[in-house]
N, CA, C and O atoms as CSV, one atom per row, in Angstrom:
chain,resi,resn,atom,element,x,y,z
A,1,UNK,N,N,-6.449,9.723,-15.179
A,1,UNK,CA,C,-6.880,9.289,-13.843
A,1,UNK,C,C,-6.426,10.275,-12.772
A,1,UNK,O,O,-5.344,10.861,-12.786
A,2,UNK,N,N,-7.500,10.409,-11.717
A,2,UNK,CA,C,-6.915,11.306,-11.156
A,2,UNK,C,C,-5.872,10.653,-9.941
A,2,UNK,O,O,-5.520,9.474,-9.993
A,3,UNK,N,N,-5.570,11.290,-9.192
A,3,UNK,CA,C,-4.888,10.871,-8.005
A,3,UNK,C,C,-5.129,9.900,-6.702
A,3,UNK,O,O,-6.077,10.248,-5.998
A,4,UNK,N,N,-4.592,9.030,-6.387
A,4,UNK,CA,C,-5.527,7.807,-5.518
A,4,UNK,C,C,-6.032,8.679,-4.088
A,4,UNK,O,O,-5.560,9.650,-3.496
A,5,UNK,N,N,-7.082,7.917,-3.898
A,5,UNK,CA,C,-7.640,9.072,-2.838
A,5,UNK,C,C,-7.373,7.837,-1.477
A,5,UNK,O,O,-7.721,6.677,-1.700
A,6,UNK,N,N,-6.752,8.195,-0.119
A,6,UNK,CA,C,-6.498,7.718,0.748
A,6,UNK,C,C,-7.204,8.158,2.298
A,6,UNK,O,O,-6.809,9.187,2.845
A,7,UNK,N,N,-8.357,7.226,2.997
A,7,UNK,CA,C,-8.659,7.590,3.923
A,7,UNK,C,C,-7.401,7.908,5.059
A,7,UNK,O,O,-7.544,8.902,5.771
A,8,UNK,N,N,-6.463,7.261,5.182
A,8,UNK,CA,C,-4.991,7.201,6.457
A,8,UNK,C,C,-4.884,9.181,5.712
A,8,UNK,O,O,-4.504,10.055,6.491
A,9,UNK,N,N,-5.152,9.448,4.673
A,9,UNK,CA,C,-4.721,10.917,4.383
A,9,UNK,C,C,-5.482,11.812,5.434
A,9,UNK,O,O,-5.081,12.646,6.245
A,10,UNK,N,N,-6.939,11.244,5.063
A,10,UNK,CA,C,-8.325,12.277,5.547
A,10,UNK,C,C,-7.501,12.369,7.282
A,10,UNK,O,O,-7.304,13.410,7.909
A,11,UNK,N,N,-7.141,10.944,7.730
A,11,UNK,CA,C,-7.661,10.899,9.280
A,11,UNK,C,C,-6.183,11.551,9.919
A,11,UNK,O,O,-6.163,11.893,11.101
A,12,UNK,N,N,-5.019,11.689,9.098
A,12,UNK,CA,C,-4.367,12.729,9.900
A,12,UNK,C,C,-3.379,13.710,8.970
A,12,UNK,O,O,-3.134,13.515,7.780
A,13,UNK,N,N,-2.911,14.715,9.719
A,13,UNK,CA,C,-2.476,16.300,8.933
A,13,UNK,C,C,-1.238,15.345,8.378
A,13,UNK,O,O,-0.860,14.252,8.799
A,14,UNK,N,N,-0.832,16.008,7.479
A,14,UNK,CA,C,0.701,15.747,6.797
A,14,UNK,C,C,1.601,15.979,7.595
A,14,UNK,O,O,2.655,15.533,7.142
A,15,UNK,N,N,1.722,16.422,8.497
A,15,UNK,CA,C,2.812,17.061,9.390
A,15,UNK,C,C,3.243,15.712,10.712
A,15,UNK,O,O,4.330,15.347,11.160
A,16,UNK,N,N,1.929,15.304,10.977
A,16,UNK,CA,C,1.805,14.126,11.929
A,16,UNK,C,C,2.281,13.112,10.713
A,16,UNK,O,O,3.462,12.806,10.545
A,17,UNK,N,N,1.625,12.823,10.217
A,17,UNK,CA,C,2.713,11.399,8.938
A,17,UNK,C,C,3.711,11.644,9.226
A,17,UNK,O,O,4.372,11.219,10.174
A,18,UNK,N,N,4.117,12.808,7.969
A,18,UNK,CA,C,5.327,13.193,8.212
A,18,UNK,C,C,6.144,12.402,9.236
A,18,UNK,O,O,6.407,11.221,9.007
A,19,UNK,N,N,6.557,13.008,10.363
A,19,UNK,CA,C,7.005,13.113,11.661
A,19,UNK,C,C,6.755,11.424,11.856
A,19,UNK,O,O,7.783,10.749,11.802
A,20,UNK,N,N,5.838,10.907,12.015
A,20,UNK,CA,C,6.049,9.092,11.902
A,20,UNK,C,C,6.514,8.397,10.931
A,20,UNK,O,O,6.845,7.215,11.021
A,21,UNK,N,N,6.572,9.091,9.926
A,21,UNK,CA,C,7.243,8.359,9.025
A,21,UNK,C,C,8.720,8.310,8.954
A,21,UNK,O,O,9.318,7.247,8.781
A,22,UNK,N,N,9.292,9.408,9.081
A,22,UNK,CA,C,10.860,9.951,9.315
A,22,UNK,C,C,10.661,8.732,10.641
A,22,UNK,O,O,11.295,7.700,10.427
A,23,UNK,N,N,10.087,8.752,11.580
A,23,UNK,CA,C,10.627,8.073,12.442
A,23,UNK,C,C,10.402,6.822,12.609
A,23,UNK,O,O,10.948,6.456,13.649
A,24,UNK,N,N,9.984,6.174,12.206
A,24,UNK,CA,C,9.888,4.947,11.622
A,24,UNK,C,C,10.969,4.523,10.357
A,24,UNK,O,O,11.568,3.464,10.544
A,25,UNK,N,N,11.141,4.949,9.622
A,25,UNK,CA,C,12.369,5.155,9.097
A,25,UNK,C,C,13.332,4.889,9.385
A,25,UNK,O,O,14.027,4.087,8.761
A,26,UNK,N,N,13.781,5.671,10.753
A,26,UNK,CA,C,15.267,6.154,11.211
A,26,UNK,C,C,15.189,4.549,12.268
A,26,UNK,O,O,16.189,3.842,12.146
A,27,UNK,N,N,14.357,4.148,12.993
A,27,UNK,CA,C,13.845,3.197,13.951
A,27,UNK,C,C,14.110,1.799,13.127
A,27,UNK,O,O,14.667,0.826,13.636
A,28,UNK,N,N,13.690,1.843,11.959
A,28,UNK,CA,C,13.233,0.183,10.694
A,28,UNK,C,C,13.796,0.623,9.866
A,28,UNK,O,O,13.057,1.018,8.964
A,29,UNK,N,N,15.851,0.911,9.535
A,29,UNK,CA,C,16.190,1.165,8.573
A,29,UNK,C,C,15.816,0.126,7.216
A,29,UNK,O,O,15.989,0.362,6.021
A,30,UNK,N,N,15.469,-0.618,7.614
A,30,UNK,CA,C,15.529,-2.557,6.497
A,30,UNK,C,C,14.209,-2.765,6.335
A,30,UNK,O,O,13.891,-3.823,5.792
A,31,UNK,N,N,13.129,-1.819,6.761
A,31,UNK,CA,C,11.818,-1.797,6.857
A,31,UNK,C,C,11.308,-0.875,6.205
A,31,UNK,O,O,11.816,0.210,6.487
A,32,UNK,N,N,9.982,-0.800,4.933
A,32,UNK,CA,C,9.434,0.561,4.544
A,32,UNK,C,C,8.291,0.400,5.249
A,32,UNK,O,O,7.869,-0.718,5.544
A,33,UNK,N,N,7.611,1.661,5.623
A,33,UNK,CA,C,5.762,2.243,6.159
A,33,UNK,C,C,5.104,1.733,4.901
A,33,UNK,O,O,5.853,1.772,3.926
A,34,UNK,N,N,3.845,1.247,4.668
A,34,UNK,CA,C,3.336,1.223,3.734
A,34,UNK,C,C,1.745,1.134,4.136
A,34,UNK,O,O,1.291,0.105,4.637
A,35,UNK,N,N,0.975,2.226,3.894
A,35,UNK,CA,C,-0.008,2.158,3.754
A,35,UNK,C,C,-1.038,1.163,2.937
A,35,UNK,O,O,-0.690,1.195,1.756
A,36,UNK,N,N,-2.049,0.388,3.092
A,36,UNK,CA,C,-2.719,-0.441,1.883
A,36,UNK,C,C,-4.462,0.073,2.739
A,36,UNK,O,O,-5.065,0.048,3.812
A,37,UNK,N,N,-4.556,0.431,1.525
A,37,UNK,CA,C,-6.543,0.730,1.605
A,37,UNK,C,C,-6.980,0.597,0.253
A,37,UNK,O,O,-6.389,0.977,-0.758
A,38,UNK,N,N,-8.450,-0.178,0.375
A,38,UNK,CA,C,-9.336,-0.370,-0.695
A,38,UNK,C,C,-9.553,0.684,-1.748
A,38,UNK,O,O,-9.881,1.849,-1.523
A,39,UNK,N,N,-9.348,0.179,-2.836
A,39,UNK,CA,C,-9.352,1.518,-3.998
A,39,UNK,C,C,-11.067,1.979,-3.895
A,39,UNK,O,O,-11.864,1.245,-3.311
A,40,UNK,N,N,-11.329,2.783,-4.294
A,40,UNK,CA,C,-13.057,3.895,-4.200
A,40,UNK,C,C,-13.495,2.663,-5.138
A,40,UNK,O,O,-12.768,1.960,-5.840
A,41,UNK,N,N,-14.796,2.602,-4.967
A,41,UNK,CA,C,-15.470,1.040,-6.143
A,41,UNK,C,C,-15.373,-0.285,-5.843
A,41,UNK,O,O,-16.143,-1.194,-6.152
A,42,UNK,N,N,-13.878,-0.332,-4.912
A,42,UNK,CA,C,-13.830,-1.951,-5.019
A,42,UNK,C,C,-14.851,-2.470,-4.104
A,42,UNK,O,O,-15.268,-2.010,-3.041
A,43,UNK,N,N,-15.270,-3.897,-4.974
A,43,UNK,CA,C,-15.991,-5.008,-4.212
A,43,UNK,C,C,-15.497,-6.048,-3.197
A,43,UNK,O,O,-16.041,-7.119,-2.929
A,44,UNK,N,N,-14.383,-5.547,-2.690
A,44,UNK,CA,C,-13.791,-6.556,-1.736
A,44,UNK,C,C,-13.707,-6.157,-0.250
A,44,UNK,O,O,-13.712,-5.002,0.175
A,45,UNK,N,N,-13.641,-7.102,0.353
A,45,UNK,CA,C,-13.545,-6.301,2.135
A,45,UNK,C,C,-12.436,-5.530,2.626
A,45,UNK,O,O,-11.376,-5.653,2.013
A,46,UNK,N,N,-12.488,-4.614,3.801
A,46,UNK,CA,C,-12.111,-3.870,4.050
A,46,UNK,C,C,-10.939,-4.642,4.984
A,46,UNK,O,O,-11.148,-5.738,5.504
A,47,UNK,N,N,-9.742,-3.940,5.106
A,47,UNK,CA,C,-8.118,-4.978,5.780
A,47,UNK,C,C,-8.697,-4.601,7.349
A,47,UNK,O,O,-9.185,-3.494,7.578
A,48,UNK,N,N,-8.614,-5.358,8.098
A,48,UNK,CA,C,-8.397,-4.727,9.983
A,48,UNK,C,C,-7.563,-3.698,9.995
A,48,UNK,O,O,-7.674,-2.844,10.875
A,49,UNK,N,N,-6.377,-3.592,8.809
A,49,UNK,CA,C,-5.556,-2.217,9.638
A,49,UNK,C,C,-5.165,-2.087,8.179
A,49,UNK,O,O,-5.263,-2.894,7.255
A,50,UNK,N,N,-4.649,-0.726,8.232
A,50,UNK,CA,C,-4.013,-0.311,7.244
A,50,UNK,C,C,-2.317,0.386,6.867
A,50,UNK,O,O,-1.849,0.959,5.884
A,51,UNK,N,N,-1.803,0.007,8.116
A,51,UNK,CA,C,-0.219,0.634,8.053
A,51,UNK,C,C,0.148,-0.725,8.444
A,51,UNK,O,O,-0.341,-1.462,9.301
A,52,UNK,N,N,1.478,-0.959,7.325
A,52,UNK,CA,C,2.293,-1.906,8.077
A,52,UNK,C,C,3.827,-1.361,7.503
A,52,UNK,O,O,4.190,-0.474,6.731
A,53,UNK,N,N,4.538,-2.452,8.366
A,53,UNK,CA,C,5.784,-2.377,7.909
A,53,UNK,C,C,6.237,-3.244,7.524
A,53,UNK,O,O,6.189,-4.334,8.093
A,54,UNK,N,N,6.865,-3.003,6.345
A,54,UNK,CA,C,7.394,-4.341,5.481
A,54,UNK,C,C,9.295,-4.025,5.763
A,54,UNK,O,O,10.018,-3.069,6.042
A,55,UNK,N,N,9.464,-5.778,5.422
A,55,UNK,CA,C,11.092,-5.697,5.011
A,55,UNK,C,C,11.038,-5.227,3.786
A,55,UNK,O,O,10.069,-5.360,3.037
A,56,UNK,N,N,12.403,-4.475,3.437
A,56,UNK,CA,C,12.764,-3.794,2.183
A,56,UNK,C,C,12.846,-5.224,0.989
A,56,UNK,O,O,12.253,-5.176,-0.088
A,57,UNK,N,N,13.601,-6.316,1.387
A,57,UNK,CA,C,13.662,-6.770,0.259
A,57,UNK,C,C,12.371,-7.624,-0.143
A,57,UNK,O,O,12.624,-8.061,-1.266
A,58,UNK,N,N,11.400,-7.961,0.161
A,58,UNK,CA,C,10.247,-8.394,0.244
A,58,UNK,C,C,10.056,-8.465,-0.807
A,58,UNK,O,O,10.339,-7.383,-1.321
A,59,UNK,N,N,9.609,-9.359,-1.718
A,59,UNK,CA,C,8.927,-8.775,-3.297
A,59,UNK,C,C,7.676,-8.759,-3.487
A,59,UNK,O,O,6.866,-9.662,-3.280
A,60,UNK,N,N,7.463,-7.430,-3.997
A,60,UNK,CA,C,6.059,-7.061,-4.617
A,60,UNK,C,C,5.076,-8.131,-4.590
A,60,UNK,O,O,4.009,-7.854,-4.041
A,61,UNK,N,N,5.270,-9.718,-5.246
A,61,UNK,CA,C,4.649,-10.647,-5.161
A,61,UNK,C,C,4.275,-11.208,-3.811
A,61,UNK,O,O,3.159,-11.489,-3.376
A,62,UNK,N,N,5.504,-11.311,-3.228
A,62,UNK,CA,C,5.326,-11.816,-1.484
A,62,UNK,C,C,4.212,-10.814,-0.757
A,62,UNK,O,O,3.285,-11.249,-0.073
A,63,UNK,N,N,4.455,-9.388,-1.019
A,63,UNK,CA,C,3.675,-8.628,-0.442
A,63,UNK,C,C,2.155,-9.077,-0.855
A,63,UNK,O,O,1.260,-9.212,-0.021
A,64,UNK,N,N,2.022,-9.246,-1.983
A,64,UNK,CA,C,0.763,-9.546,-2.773
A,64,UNK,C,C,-0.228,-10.816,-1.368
A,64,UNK,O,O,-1.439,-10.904,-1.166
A,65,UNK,N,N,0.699,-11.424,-0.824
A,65,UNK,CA,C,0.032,-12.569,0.035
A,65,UNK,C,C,0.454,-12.405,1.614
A,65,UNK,O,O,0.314,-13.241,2.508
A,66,UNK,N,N,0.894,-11.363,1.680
A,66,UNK,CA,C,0.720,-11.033,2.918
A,66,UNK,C,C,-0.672,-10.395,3.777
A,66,UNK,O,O,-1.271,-10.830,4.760
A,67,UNK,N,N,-0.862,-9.291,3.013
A,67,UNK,CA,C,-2.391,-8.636,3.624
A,67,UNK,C,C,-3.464,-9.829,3.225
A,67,UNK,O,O,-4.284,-10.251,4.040
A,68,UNK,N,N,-3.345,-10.389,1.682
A,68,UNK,CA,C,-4.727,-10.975,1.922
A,68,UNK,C,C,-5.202,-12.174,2.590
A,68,UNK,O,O,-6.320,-12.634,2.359
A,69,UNK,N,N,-4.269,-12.766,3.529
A,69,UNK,CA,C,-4.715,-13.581,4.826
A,69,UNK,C,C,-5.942,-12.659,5.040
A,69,UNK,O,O,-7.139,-12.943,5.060
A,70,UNK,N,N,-5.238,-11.348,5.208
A,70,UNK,CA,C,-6.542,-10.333,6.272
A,70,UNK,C,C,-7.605,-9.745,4.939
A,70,UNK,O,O,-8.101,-8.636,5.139
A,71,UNK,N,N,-7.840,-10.212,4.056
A,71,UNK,CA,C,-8.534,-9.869,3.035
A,71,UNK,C,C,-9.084,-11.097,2.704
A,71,UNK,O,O,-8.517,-11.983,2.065
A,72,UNK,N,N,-10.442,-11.127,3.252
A,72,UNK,CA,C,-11.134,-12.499,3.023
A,72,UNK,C,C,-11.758,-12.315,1.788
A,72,UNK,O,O,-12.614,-11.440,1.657
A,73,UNK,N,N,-11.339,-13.226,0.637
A,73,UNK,CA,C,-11.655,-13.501,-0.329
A,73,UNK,C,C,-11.810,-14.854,-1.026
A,73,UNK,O,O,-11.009,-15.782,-0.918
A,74,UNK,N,N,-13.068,-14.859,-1.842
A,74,UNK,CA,C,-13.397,-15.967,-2.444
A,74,UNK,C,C,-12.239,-16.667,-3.122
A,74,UNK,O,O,-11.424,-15.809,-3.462
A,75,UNK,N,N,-11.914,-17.665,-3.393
A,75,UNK,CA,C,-10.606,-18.243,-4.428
A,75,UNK,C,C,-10.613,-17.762,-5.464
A,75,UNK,O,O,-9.590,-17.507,-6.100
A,76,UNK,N,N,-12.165,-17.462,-5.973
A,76,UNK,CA,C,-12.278,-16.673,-7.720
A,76,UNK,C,C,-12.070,-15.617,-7.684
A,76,UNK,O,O,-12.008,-15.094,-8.796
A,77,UNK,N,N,-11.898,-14.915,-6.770
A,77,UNK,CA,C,-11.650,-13.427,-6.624
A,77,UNK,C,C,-10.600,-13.083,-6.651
A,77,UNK,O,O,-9.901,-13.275,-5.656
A,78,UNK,N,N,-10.083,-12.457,-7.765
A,78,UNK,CA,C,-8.659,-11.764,-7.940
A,78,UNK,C,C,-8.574,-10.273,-7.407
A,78,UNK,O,O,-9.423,-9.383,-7.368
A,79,UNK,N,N,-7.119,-10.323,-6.971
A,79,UNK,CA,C,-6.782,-8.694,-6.118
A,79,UNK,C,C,-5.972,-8.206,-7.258
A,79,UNK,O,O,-5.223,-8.908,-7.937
A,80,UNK,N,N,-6.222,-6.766,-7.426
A,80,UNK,CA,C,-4.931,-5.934,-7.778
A,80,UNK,C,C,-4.575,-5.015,-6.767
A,80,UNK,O,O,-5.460,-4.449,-6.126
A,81,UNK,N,N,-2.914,-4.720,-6.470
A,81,UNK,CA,C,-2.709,-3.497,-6.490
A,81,UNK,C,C,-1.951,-2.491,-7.196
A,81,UNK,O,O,-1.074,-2.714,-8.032
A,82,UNK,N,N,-2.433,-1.160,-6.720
A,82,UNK,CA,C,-1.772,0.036,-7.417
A,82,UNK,C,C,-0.835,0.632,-6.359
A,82,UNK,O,O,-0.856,0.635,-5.128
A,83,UNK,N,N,0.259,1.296,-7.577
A,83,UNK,CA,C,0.785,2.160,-6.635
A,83,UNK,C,C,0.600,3.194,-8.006
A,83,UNK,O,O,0.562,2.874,-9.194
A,84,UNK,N,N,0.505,4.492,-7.404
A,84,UNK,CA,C,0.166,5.851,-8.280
A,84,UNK,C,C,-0.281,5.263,-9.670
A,84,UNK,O,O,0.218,5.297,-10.794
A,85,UNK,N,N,-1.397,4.724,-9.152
A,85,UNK,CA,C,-2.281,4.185,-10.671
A,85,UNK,C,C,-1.981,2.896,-11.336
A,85,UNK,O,O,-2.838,2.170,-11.841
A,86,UNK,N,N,-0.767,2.669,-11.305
A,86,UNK,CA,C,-0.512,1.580,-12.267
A,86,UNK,C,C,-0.241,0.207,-11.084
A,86,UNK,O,O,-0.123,0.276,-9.861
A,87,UNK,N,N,-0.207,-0.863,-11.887
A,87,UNK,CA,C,-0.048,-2.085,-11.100
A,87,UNK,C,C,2.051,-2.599,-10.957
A,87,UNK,O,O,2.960,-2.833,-11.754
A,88,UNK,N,N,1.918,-2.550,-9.798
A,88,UNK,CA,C,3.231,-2.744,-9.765
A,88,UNK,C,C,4.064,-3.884,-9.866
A,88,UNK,O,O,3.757,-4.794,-9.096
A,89,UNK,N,N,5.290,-4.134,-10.801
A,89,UNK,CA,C,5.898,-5.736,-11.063
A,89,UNK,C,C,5.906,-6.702,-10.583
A,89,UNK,O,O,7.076,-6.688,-10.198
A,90,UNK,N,N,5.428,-7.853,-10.174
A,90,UNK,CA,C,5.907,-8.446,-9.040
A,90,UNK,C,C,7.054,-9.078,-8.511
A,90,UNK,O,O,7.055,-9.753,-7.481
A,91,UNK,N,N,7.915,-8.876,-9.144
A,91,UNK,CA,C,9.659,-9.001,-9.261
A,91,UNK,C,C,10.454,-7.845,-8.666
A,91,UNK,O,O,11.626,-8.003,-8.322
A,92,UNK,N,N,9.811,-6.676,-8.543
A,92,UNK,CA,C,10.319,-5.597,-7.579
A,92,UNK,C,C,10.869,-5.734,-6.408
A,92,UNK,O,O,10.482,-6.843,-6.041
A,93,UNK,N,N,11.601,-5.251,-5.508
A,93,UNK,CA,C,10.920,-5.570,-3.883
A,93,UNK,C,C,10.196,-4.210,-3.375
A,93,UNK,O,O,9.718,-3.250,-3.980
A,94,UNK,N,N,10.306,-4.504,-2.167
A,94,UNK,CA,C,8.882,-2.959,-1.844
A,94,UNK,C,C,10.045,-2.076,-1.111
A,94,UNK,O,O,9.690,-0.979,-0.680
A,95,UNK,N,N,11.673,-2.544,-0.903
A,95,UNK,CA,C,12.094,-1.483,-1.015
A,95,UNK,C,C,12.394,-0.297,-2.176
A,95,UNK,O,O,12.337,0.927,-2.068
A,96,UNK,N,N,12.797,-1.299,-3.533
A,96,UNK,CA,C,12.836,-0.206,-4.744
A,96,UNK,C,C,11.462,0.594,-4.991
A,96,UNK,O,O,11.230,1.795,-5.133
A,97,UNK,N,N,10.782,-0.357,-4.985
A,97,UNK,CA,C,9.157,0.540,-4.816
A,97,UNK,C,C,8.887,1.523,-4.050
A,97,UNK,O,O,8.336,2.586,-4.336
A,98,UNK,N,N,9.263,1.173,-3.118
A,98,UNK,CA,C,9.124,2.244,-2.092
A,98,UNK,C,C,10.332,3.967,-2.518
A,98,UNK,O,O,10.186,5.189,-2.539
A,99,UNK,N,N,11.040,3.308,-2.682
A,99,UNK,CA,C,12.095,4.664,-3.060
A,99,UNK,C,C,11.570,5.356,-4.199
A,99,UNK,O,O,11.410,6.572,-4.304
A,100,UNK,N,N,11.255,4.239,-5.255
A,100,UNK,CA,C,10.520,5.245,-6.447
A,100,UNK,C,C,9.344,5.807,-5.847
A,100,UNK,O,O,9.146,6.933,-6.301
A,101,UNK,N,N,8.718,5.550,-5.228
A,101,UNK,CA,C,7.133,5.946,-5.013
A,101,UNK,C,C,6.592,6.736,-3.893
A,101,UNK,O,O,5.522,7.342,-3.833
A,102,UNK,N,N,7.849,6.577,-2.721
A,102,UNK,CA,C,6.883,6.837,-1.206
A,102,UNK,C,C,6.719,8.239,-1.707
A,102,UNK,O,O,7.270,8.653,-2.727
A,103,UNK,N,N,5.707,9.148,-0.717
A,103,UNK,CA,C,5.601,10.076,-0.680
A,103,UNK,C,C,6.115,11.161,0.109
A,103,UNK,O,O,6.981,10.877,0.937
A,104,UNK,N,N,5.673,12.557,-0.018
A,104,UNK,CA,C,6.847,13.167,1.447
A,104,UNK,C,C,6.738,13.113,2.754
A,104,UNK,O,O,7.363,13.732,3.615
A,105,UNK,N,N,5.848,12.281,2.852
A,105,UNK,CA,C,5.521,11.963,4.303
A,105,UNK,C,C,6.182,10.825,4.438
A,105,UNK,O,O,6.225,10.489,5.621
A,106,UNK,N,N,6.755,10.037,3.668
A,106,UNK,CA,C,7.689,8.886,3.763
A,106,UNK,C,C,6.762,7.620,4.107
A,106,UNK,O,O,7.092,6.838,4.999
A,107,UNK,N,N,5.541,7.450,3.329
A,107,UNK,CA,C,5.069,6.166,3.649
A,107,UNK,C,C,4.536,6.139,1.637
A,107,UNK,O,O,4.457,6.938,0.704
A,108,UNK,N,N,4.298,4.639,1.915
A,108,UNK,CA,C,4.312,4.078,0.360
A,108,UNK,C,C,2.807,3.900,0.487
A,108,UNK,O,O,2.333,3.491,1.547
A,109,UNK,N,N,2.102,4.169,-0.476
A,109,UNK,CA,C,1.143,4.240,-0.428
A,109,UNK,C,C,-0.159,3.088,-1.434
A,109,UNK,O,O,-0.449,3.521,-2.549
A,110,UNK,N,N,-0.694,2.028,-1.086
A,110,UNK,CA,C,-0.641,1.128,-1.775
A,110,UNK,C,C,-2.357,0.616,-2.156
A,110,UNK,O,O,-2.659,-0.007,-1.138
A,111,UNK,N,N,-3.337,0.586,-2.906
A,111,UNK,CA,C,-4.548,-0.022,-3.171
A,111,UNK,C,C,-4.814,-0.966,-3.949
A,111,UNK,O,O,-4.467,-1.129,-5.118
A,112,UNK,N,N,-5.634,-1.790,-3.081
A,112,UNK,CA,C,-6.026,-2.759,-3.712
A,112,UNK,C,C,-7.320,-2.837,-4.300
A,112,UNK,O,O,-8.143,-2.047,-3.838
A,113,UNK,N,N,-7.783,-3.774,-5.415
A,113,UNK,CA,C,-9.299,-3.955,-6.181
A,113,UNK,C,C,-9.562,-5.256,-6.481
A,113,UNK,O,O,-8.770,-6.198,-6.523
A,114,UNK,N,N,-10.404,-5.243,-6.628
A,114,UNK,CA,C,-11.020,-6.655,-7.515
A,114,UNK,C,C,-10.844,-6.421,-9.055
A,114,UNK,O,O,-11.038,-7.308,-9.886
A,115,UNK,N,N,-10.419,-5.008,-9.386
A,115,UNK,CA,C,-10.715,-4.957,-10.738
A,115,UNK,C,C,-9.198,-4.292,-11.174
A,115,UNK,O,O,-8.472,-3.660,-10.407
A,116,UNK,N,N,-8.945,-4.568,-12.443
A,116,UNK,CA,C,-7.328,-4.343,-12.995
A,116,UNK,C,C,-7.324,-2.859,-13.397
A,116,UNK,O,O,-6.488,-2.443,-14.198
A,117,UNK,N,N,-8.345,-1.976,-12.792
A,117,UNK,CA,C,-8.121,-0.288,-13.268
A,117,UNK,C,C,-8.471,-0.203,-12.087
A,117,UNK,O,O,-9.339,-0.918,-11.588
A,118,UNK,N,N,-7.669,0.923,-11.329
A,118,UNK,CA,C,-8.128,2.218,-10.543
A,118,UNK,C,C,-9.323,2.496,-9.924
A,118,UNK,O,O,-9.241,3.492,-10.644
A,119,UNK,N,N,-10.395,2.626,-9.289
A,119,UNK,CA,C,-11.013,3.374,-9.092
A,119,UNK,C,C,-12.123,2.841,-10.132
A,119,UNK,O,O,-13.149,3.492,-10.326
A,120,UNK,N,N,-11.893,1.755,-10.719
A,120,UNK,CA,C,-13.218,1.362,-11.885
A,120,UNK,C,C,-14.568,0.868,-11.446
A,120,UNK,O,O,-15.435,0.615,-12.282
C-alpha cells in the first residue's frame, strides 16, 4: 500500500505545519494536533473540519465517537480508521498513538472509511 494521501498536505507547505504544530504543542502540552480526512474511495461524508485537538489520554475508541457526531452516518454504516495504513487499537490513547505515529510536522495524521482497507 502506498502512503495515505492527505488533502491538509496539498493545502499547505511543510514548513507552515511544521511551525503550527511545534506550536500547538508547546501551547496544548496534554493535547495532540490530529488531522482526520476521508480515505481516497470512501463512501461516507466529508467532516466540516479537519484539524482538531485532542486530550492525550483520550482512547482511540473515545476518539472513534467524537468526529462522527460530525460524520453523518446511517446506523448500518460502519467507520474505520487508519493511521499509516493499519487500523489502530482501540485501547490505545491518542497520546501513545500520537508519539508512535505523528509526523515531522508534529500532527497525527488520521483516515477514515466505510471499508476495513485503505484506500479500497
Amino acid at each position: 500500500p502506498g502512503s495515505m494521501k492527505f488533502q491538509y498536505k496539498e493545502d499547505h507547505p511543510f514548513e507552515y505545519r511544521k511551525k503550527e504544530g511545534e506550536k500547538i504543542r508547546k501551547k496544548y502540552p496534554d493535547r495532540v494536533p490530529v488531522i482526520v480526512e476521508k480515505a481516497p474511495k470512501a463512501r461516507v461524508p466529508d467532516l466540516d473540519k479537519r484539524k482538531y485537538l485532542v486530550p492525550s489520554d483520550l482512547t482511540v475508541g473515545q476518539f472513534y465517537f467524537s468526529p462522527p457526531q460530525r460524520i453523518h452516518l446511517r446506523p448500518e454504516d460502519a467507520l474505520f480508521f487508519f493511521v499509516n495504513n493499519t487500523i489502530p487499537p482501540t485501547s490505545a490513547t491518542m497520546g501513545q498513538l500520537y508519539e508512535d505515529n505523528h509526523e515531522e510536522d508534529y500532527f497525527l495524521y488520521v483516515a477514515y472509511s466505510d471499508e476495513s482497507v485503505y484506500g479500497k
